[in-house]
Every structure is written in C-alpha cells, then in structure tokens.
N, C-alpha and C positions, 0 to 999 in steps of 0.2 A: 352920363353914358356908362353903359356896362363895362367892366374890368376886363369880362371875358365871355364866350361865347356860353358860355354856363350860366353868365348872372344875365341873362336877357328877360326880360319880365315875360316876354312871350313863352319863352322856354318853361323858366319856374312854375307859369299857370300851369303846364303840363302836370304838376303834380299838386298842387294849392286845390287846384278845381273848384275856384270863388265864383265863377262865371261861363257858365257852359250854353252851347246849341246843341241839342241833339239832332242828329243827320240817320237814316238810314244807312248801313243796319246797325240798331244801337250805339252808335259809333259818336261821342262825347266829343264835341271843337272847343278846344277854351279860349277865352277871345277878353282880352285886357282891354282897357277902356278907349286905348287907342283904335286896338282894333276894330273894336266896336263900333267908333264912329267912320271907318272907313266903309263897314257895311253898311253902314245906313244911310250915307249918300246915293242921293238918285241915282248916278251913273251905275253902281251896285248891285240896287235893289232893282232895276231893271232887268237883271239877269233872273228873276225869281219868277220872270213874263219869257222866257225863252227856254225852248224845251232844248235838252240835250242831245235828243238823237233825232228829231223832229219827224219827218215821214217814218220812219221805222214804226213807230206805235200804228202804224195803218197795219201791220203785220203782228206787233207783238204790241197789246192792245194798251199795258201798264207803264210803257216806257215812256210817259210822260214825267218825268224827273227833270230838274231844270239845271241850266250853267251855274247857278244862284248855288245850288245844295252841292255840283263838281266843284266849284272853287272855293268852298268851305274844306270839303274832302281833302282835297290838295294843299289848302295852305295845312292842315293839319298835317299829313304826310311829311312838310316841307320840315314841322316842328323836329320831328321821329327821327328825320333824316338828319339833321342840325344836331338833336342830341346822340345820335350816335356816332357820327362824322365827328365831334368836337373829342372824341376819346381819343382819335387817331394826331399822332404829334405832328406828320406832316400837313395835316389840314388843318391842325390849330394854331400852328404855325406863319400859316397864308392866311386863311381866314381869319379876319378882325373882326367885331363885334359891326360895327359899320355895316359889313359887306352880310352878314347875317341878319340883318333887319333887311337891308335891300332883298336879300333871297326871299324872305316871310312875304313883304310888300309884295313881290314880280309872281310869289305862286297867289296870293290873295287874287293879284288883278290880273293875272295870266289869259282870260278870255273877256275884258273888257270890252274888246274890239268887237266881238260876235254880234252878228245879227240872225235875226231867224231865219233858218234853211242854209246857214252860211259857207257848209263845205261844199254843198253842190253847187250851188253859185259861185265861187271862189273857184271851182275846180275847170267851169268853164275855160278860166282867162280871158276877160271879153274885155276890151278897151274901155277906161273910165269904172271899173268893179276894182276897187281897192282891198286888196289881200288885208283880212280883221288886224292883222300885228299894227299895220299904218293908219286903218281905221282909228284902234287904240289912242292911239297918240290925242285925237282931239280930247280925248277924255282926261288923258294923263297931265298935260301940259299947260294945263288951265283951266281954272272953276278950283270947285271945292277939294278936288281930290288932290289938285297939285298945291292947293293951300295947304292941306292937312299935313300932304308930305314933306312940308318944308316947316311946317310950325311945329309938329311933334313928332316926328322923325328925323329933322334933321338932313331928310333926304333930297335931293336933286331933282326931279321929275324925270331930267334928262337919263339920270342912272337907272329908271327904272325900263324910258325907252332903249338904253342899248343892250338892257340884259332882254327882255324880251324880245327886240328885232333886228341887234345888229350882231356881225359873228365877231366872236370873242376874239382877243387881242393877244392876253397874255395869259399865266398859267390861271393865275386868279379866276380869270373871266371865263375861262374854258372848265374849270370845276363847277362853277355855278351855273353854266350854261347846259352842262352834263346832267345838272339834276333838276335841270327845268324842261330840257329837252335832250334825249339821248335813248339807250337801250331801255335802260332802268328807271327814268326821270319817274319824279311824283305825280306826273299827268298821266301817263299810260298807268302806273299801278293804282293809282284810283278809276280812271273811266272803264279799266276792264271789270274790274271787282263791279262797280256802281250800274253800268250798262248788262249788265249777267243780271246782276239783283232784282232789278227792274224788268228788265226784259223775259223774265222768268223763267232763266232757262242755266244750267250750272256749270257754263265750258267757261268764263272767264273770271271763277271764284275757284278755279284747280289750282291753285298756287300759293305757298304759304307765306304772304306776305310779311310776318312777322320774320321768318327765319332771312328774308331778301334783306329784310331792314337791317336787322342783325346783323349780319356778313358784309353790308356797306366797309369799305377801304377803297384808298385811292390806289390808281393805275401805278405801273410800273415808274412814268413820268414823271407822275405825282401832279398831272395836270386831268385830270377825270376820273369817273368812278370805276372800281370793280368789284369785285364779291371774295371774300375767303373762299377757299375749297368747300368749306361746311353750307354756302350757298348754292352752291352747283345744280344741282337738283332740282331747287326751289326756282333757279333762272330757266332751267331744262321747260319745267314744267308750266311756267311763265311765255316762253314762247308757246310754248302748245297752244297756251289757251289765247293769246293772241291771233292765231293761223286760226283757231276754228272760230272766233267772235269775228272775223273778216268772213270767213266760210260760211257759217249759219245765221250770221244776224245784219251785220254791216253790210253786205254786198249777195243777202239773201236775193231770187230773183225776184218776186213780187216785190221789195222794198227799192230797187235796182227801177224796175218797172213804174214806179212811181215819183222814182229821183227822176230819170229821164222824161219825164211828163212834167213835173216841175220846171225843167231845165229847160224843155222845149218854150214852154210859155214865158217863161222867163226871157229867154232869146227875142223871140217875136215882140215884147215889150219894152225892152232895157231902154231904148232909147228915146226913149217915149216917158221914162218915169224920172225922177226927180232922186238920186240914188241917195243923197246924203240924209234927206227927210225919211225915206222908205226905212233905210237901213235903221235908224234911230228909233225905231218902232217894237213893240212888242208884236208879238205873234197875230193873233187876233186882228190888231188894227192890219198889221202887216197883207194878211193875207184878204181883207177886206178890199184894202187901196187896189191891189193888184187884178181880183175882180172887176173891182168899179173902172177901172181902166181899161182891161179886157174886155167887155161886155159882152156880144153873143160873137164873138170871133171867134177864131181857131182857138188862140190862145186860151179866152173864156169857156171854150169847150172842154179842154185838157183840165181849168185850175176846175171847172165842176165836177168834173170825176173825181179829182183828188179832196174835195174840200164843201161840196155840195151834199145835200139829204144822204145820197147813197153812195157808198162806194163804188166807181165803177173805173177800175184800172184795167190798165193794156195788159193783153196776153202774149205770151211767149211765142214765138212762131219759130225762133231758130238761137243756137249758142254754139259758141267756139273757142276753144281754150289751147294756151300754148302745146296741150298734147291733145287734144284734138280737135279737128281742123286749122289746124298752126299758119296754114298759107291766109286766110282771112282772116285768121287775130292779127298777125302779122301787119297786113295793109292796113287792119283799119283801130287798134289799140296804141292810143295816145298820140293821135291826132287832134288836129287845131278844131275847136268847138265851132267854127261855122264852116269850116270842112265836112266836116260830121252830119250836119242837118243836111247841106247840101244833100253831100251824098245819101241821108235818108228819104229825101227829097225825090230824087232819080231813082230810088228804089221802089217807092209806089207810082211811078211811071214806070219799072217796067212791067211791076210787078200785076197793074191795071190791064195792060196790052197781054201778060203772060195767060191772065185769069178770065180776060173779057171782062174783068166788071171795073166800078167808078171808087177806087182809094185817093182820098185827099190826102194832099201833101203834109199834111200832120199827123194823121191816122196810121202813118210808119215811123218808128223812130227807131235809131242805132244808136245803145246802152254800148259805149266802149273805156277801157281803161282809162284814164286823164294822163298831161304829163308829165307830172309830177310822179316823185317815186314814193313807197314809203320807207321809211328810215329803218336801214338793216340791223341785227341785233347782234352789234360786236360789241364784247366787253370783255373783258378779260378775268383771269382766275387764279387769286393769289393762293401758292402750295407755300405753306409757311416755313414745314419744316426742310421743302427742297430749297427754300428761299429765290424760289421762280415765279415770273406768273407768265400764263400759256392763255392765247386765245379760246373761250368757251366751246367756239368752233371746231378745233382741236383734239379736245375729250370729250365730245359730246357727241353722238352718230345723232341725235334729235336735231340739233342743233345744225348740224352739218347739212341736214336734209333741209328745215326750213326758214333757217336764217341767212347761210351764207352763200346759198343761192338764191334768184332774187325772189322773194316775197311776194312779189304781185304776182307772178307768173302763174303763183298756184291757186290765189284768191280769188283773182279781178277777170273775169273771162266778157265776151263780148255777146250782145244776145240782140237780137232783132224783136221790136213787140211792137202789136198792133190792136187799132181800138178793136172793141168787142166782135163792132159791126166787122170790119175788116178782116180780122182775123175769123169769121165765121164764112166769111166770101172767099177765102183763102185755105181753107181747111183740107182740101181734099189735094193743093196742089203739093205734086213730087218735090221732097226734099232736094233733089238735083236742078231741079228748076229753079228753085228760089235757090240756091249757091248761084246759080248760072247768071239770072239777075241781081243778083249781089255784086258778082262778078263787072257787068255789065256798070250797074251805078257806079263802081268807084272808080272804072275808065271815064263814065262820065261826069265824076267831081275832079277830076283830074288831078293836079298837086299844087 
C-alpha cells in the first residue's frame, strides 16, 4: 500500500507515461495495469456502445462521443485533482491513500449504471425506471468488477456504492463527494470541455481548466472544495459556459423536440418492456427492441421519426419561459411525467375542436422542465492574504446573475410541438387560441 497519497502508482503514471490511451482532444489517460483491467471488463467496455449525449447528435451531427471516452476523461481529471489536493495539508491530512484509490475507482466507474437515452428516461420518474446510480450497483457488487476491486485494490465494492449514491456522512466523505459531484466536481469539467468538442461548437471550452485545477483548496470547513482567489475567473467563466451549453446545445429546441418524442414513446411502452434486459443493452440493440415492440403504433410512429431512414421530428408550435409567459411555465414546468401526456393529451382535443381538423393524441406533446433541480454553483473563494474565504456569489456579478439564482429558470423553458402533419393543420391558428386551449387542457388534466 502507498505511504502517501504521492506514491499512488496511479498518480506516479501521471508522469512515467509507460501506458497511455489517447482521448480527444490530444488529451494522454495513463492507466496502470490495474486499471487496465478494470477497462477491459464487459460491464466497461459497454460503455464504448453508448453515446454521451444521444439524441443531441440529431442536431449537432458529430456528437456521437461515448460514456466509454467521459469516464476515461474523468478518471484522468480525478488524477490532476488528487495531485493537486495532496499539496494542501488539510486534505492530506484526511485523505489517506485508501480513500484516494476509492476516489480513482468511483470517477473510473462514475457512469456504469447508464443506459442509452438515460437522462430522459430517468427524468420521467416513472414507477419500476431505476435512477442509473442503483442501476450501478448490479455491476459494482458482483461479477468481475467487484472481484477486481477486492483482489487488487483492496476495496470494498460497498465503498464504492456509497461514494457514488449515498450522501456523505462525515468530512472525509463530503470532500470526496465534492469532487465527484459538486460546483466543480471532475464530471462537469470534463463533459463541458468534451460535449463543446464534439458538438462543435466553443461555449463549453471558454474556461481554463488548467488554472481551476490549480486553484483547487479546500473550503473554509475543510470538508469541500473551493478555489484560491487566482481561480475566480476561471470559476466565473466556468459558469458561463455551463448556462450557454444548457442554452444552445442541451436543451436546444429541436434536440428538446426529439427528447420529448423519445419520452412520449417510451411512456406508451415502459410497461410492456422488460427494463432490466433493455437497460443492459447497447444502443443499436436498444433502439431496435423498442421498435420491435412498437410496431406500427403511435409509439412506433414517434421512435421512426427519431431513428428511421429520415429525420422527421416535431415542430415547435409554442414556448414559455419563467419571463415569458410565466403564468403557463408556471402550471405546467415540473410536473409529474403522466400528468404531462395527459394534459398533452387534452390539448389535441382541444386543439382538434379549436382548428376543425383530426390531431392524434400523440401528434401533441408538452416538452416541460422535469423535477428535479440542477445543482447550483456555490463554492467558495479563498483570499489568502485577507485570510477569508467569501461565497463566489459574492464577488462575482456573473455569478450572482446565473448561479445563485435558480439555473433552470433561465435554461429549461416549456414548449408545445407537433408532428409535421399537425403542426401544418395548425399553422395558421392565433397564438391566443392555443394559450386558451392550453389553458383549457391543464383544467382538464386537473392535479
């Protein structure tokens, strides 16, 4: 066992460089032989069959990048983080070598649990749909992976399930949870960096990651991360480009418009499929079963626009956002997922009656917030020489504007869209109409 969080063979590779994967962009993982064979277990190399942003590439055409190539990213990150963290005395202090392989292992297998399309599905919450952390677990807790971690790491399988899904206890477990998941963690600063790359576009490579990494120190507490003052900047600019990769690529509307068509068909099936078989599937097989399932139903209508010869996704018909139209974001943003169909349901009934013509109850669907939040960006900011540290929030007017107010408010807006046909039978009616029948459905989905 290592002495100290210095002599960790994972760490040392950092600068040996006996054994490398190259990842986009140029970006060198060095992977010691243990690690090595944890990649190259099935449960792993699964991940190299599931893309990371999945419908997105229906918009931005190169985003097919897989979980496989993020959690290389990340465990790397996790390295950078470790050796900079081990300079700091209060974290070398708490942190034992032990608990430093756990961190490596938890960022390595951080998205095990994922399956294809997993955050829209997930975001439903639809009875018997297991949120991926508890998916995880089958993978972690038995077979190869839990063999591996008990014969050459020495680790627990269970230590690896509570740092990825259970909340931290003590200070230990709440710095390590900080940089798995938090403002800062190593999963936001690689999937923005990697999702930009890919998606080809430069709002979530505006940030100098190198300088974040740098500036790493722990909280006032001394139980989570913050940044020296000389990171300030680099965190500033770090939110930015989070707000605009929700804004222009994540919850772009045409990619929105395609989640909600997934999500629809998904609904109409769930209970009908076999979730643990599905989930354990790669993409391809994935979206094949789902098909075959479907067949020429609604449901099957919807997955062949998304995933048949041609593209043919729903059009926009209406959007509302907490500043405007705030009274129908309002009612209808993070709501229960068969609430939602419902009332999209009642909205092409009225919308049928409003227009004189024939909209199936599929051929509407309402795209609204989920309700879940995402996670605010509060961290803190050590001034060395006043010997203070001050919320980011604080000194930052960026930061004030779109962190510590809520974050979805400004991304996640609500939007009505309809198939082609539909929305072409629809075209000419008054915007006050369709509020008015909007109005109407969500009396008629009632609470």
């Amino acid at each position: 066992m290592a002495a100290s969080l210095k002599e960790l063979p994972e760490l040392l590779a950092l600068d040996d460089r006996q054994r490398l994967i190259r990842i986009p962009q140029e970006i060198d993982v060095p992977v010691t032989p243990r690690v090595q064979r944890l990649i190259d277990t099935s449960a792993f190399r699964r991940l190299s069959r599931i893309s990371q942003l999945g419908l997105v590439s229906l918009v931005y055409p190169a985003a097919h990048h897989t979980r496989f190539e993020h959690s290389l990213g990340v465990y790397r990150l996790a390295l950078l983080y470790l050796r900079q963290l081990s300079t700091d005395a209060r974290f070398a202090a708490t942190i034992e070598p032990h608990d430093g392989e756990c961190l490596l292992v938890a960022a390595l297998l951080h998205d095990l649990g994922h399956w294809p399309y997993c955050h829209p599905i997930e975001d439903m919450q639809l009875p018997g749909v297991p949120e991926h952390e508890e998916f995880a677990n089958s993978f972690l807790l038995e077979g190869e992976i839990a063999e591996l971690l008990e014969s050459e790491w020495g680790i627990r399988p269970r230590e690896i399930v509570a740092l990825l899904s259970e909340k931290p206890r003590t200070p230990k477990g709440r710095i390590l949870g900080s940089i798995l998941s938090g403002p800062i963690d190593i999963d936001k600063m690689d999937y923005l960096q990697r999702d930009s790359l890919h998606a080809g576009v430069p709002y979530g490579r505006n940030f100098d990651q190198q300088r974040l990494i740098g500036s790493l120190c722990l909280n006032a507490k001394g139980d989570g991360l913050a940044l020296t003052d000389k990171g300030k900047t680099a965190a500033e600019m770090m939110v930015f480009a989070r707000y605009v990769m929700f804004s222009e690529v994540y919850w772009h509307h045409t990619v929105r418009s395609a989640t909600a068509m997934l999500q629809r068909a998904f609904f109409l099936l769930y209970e009908q499929l076999d979730l643990d078989t599905l989930f354990r599937m790669a993409e391809p097989p994935m979206i094949d079963a789902l098909r075959a399932r479907a067949g020429e139903s609604p449901a099957g209508e919807l997955l062949h626009g998304l995933f048949g010869p041609r593209r043919r996704l729903y059009k926009r018909l209406a959007q509302y956002s907490f500043f405007r139209g705030g009274d129908l974001y309002h009612q209808l943003a993070r709501r229960p997922y068969p609430w939602l169909s419902a009332c999209s349901e009642a909205l092409a009934r009225e919308l049928s009656a409003a227009a004189d013509v024939a909209v199936g109850p599929h051929e509407l669907l309402i795209d609204a917030p989920p309700p879940h939040l995402e996670v605010e960006f509060k961290v803190e900011i050590h001034f060395a020489k006043e010997r203070v540290y001050r919320p980011l929030g604080d000194v930052s007017p960026v930061v004030q504007t779109l962190a510590k107010k809520q974050f979805d408010d400004y991304v996640k807006q609500v939007r009505v869209f309809a198939s082609p046909a539909a929305a072409q039978q629809l075209a000419d009616l008054p915007a006050a109409r369709l509020e008015a029948a909007l109005k109407q459905a969500i009396q008629a989905a009632g609470d």
